[in-house]
N, C-alpha and C positions, 0 to 999 in steps of 0.2 A: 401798418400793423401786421405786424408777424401771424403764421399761421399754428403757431403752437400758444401765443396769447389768444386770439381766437377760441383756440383748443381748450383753452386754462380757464376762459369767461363761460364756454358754456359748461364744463364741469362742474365748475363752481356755480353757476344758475341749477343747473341740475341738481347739486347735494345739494343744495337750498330747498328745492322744489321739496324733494324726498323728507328733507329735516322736520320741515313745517308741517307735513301731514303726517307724520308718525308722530306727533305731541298731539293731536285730535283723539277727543275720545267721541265712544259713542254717549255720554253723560252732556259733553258738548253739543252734539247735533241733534241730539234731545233736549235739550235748555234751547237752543234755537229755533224747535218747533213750534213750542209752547209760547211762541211770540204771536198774537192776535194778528195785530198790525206791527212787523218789524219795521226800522228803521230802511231807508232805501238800499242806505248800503249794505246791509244784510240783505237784502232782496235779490241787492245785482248780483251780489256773488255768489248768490247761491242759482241766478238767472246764467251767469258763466260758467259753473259746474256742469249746466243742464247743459249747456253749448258742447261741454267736452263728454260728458257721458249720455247723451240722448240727444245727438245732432240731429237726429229725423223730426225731432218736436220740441222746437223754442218754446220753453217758458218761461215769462215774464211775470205771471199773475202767483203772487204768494199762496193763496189758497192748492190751484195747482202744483205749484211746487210742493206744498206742502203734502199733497195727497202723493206725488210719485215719493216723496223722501219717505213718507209710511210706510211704503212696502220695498225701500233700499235699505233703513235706517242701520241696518244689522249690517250690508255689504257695503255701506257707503266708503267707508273708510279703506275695504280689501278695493273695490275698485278705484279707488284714487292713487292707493301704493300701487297696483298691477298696469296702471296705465302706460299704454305702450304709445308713446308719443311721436312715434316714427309712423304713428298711423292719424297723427289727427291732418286734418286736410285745412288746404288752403285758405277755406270757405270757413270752416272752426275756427282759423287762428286770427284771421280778419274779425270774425265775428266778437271774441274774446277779447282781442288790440282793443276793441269800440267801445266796449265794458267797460272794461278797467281804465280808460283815457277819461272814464267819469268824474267828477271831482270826491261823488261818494266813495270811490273806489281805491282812494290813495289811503296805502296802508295803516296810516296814524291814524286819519280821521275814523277806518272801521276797526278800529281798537277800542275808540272811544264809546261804541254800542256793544261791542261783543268782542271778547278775548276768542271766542271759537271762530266767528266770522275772521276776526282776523288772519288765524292762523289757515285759513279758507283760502282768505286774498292771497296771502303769503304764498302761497300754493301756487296759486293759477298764477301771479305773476313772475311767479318762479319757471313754469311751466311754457311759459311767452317767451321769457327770456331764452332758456334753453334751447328752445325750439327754432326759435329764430337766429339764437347760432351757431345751428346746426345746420339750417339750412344755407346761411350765408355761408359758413366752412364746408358744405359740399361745392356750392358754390367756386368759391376758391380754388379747390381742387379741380373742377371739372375743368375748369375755366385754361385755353392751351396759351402756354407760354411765351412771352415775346420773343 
């Protein structure tokens, strides 16, 4: 595989990433709070958000999540656009792979409980994507020549 296909896949993962979270409202992450008990896969993804915007404190428990989304609700959305992905770590991107390799977590099935989760998923496995080949194409580069 060529290094401007490389080039072209994480582009293209990347205006993906970007696509999906500019169709997110704050109407959506609102209709997602006001879930009691959501579905798992609304849980995870929203447990994978936490992985990429609050890596110092895994949360997995809805109530929790729910309490930091309360006081993001307004910025959730500027911080998902602003995310500088050249800074999430290793540790992040492993952590998020483990999420999303959930069976709740494949895109169709969280369509099925929430159009906003989805566009959620859409997101972060956009973001995976991207991410990882960006690092495999630095990779390639750095990588000396036969």
């Amino acid at each position: 595989m060529s290094s401007s296909i490389d080039r072209e896949t994480m582009v293209a993962a990347l205006s993906e990433a970007q696509r999906s979270v500019e169709v997110i409202t704050k109407a959506g992450i609102t209709e997602l709070m006001a879930f009691r008990q959501p579905p798992l896969s609304v849980i995870y993804v929203f447990e994978g958000l936490t992985v990429l915007l609050v890596p110092s404190r895994r949360m997995s428990d809805w109530n929790e999540i729910r309490k930091w989304l309360g006081s993001q609700v307004n910025q959730l959305i500027n911080m998902l656009i602003n995310l500088d992905k050249d800074l999430i770590t290793d540790e992040q991107l492993t952590n998020l792979k483990s999420i999303l390799a959930r069976p709740e977590c494949e895109p169709e099935r969280v369509k099925r409980c929430s159009l906003a989760a989805y566009q959620l998923c859409q997101f972060l496995h956009g973001v995976v994507a991207s991410v990882t080949f960006q690092r495999q194409y630095q990779q390639t580069i750095n990588e000396p020549s036969s």
